[in-house]
C-alpha positions as CSV (number, residue, x, y, z in Angstrom):
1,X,4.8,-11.8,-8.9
2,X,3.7,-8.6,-9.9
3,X,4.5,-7.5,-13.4
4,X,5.2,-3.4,-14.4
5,X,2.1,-3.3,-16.1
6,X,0.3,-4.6,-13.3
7,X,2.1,-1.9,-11.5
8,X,1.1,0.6,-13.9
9,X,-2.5,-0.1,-13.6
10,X,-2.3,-0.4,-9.8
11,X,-0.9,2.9,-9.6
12,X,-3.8,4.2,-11.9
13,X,-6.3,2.6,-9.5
14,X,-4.7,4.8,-6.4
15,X,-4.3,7.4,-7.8
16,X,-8.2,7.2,-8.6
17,X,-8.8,7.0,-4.6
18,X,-6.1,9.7,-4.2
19,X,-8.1,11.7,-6.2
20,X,-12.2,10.6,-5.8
21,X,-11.6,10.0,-1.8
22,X,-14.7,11.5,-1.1
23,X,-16.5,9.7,-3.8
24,X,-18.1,5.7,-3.2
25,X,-15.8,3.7,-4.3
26,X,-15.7,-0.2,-4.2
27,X,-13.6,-2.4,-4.9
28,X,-15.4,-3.8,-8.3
29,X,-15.3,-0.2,-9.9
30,X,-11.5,0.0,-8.7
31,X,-10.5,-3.5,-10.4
32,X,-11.9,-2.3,-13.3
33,X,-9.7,0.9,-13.3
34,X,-6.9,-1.5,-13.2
35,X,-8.1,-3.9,-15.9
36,X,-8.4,-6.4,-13.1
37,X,-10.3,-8.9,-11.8
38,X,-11.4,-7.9,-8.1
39,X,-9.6,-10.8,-6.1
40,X,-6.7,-9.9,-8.6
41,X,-6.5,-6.7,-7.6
42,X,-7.1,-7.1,-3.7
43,X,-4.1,-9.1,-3.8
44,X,-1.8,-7.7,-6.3
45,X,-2.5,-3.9,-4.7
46,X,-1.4,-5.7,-0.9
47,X,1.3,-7.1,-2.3
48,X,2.7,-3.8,-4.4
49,X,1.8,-1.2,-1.4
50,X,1.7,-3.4,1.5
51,X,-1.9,-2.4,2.6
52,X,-5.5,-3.8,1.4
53,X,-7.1,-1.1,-1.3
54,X,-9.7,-0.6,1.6
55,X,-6.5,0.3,4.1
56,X,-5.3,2.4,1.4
57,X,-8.8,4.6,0.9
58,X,-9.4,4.8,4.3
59,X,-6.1,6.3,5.3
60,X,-6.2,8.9,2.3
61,X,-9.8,9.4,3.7
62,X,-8.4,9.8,7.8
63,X,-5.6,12.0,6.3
64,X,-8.2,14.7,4.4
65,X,-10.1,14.8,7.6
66,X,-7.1,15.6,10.0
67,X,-7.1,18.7,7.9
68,X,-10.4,19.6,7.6
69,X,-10.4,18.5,11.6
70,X,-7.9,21.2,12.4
71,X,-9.6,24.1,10.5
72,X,-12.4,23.8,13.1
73,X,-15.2,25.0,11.3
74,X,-16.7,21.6,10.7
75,X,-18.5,18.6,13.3
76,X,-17.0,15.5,13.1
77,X,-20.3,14.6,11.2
78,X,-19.7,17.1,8.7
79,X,-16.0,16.2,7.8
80,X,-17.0,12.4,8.0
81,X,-19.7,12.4,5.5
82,X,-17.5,15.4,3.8
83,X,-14.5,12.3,3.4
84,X,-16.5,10.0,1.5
85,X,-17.5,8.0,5.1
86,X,-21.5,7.1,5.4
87,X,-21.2,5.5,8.7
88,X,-20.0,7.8,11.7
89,X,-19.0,4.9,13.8
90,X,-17.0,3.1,11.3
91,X,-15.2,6.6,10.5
92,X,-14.3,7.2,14.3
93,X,-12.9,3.8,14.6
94,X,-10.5,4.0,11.8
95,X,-9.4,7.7,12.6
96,X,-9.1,6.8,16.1
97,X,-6.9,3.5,15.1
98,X,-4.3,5.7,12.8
99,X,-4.4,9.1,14.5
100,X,-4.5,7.8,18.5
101,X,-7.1,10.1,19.3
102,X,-10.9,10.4,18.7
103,X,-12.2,12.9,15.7
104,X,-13.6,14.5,18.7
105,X,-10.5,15.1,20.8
106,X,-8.2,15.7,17.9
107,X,-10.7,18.8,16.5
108,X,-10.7,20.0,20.1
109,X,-6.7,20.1,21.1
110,X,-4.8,23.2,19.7
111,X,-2.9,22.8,16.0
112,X,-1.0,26.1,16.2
113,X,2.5,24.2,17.2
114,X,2.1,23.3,13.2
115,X,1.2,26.2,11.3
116,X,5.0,27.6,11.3
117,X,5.7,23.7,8.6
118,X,5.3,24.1,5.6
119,X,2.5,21.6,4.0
120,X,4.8,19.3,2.3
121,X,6.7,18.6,5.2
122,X,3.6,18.8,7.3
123,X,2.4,15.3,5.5
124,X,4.8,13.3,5.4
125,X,5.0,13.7,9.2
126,X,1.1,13.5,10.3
127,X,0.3,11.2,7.1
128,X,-1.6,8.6,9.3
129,X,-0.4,4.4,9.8
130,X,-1.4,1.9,11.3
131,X,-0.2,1.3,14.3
């Protein structure tokens, strides 16, 4: 069972990857953030958010790039390595698993429909999931 105060350091640790996305982050550096061991903190972060911290950092990750996707000024490269991703493959895969679509195909298609929404309603409507 997860304790508050495991809770409280677990939400310390994510909202280190909220923040330092774009950073290299493993999991070691992120246990410590939460005063945890690492298998500790694998477990205890599934448990509290329902996703591995991996899942978690990936979809925060998928979620900067829809945006910087959508401005158009970037290659899918660019925003990958831009996102904290060193592998272009890897990135592709997981965007293409949450979003549906390729990096590729999603920069291409037209995003005007959603310039009218305001940002905070925007996100909580495109944030990606699993599917």
């Amino acid at each position: 069972m997860t304790t508050r105060e495991d809770l409280v350091r677990l939400r310390q640790a994510r909202d280190r990857m909220d923040r330092e996305y774009a950073e290299p982050l493993d999991i070691t550096s992120l246990a410590r953030t939460a005063l945890m061991s690492p298998g500790h903190f694998q477990r205890t972060f599934r448990e509290a958010y329902g996703e591995t911290p991996y899942g978690y950092l990936m979809t925060r990750r998928v979620e900067r790039a829809k945006t910087l996707l959508r401005r158009g000024d970037l290659t899918v490269t660019e925003v990958c390595l831009a996102v904290g991703c060193t592998s272009l493959g890897s990135f592709s895969s997981r965007f293409t698993e949450l979003v549906g679509e390729t990096p590729s195909a999603y920069r291409a298609r037209s995003h005007e429909a959603g310039e009218p929404i305001p940002p905070c309603v925007a996100r909580t409507f495109t944030r990606p999931r699993r599917r």
